[in-house]
N, C-alpha and C positions, 0 to 999 in steps of 0.2 A: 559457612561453607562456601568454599569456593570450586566454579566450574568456569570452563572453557570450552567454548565450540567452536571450530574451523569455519572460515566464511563460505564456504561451500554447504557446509552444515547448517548452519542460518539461514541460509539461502533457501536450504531444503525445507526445514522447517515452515518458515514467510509465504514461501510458494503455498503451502500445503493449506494450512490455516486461510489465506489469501482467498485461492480457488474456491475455496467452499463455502467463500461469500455472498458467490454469484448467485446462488440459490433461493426463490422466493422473496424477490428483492423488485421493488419499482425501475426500472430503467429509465424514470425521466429524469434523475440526477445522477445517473450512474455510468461511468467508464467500460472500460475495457483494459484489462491491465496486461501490456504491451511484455514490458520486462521485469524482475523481482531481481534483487542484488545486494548484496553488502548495505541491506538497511533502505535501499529505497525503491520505490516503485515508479516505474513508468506508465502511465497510463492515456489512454487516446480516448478523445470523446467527451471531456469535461471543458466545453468550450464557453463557460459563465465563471469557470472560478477566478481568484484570485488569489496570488502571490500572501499567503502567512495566514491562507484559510484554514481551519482544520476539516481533514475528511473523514470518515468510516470506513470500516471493510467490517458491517455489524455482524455475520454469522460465524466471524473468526474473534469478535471484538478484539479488536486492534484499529488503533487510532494514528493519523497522520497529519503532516501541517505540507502543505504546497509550499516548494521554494524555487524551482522554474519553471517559468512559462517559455515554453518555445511554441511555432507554431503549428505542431501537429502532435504534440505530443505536452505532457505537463511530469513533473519528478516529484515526488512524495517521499519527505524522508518520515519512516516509520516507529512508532511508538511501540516500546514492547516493557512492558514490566511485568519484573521478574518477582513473584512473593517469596 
């Protein structure tokens, strides 16, 4: 079977699952997620990781690998599988 979603649609999705991450969760290794987009996230506040770390976002379980570091912000491109 094949499907297709719009990036906007993705988008919607990531966000949705993302957000409801935040919940009941430790903050001492946790971000703040800035922007959601075509597959990656932006997030502020993760100022120990490093560049082809994997991250979490566990109450959406979805999983990510850090691939920029700038300096007030880091980009997370997004793992999503599909059964």
């Amino acid at each position: 079977m094949t499907f297709s979603l719009s990036p906007a649609e993705n988008s919607s999705i990531l966000e949705g699952c993302i957000s409801k991450s935040f919940s009941n969760i430790n903050m001492g290794d946790t971000g703040i997620v800035l922007t959601i987009g075509d597959g990656i996230v932006r997030a502020y506040g993760l100022g120990d990781i490093q560049a082809g770390e994997m991250c979490e976002f566990p109450a959406a379980d979805i999983k990510g690998m850090v691939l920029n570091l700038e300096t007030d912000n880091v980009g997370i491109v997004i793992f999503v599988m599909i059964d």
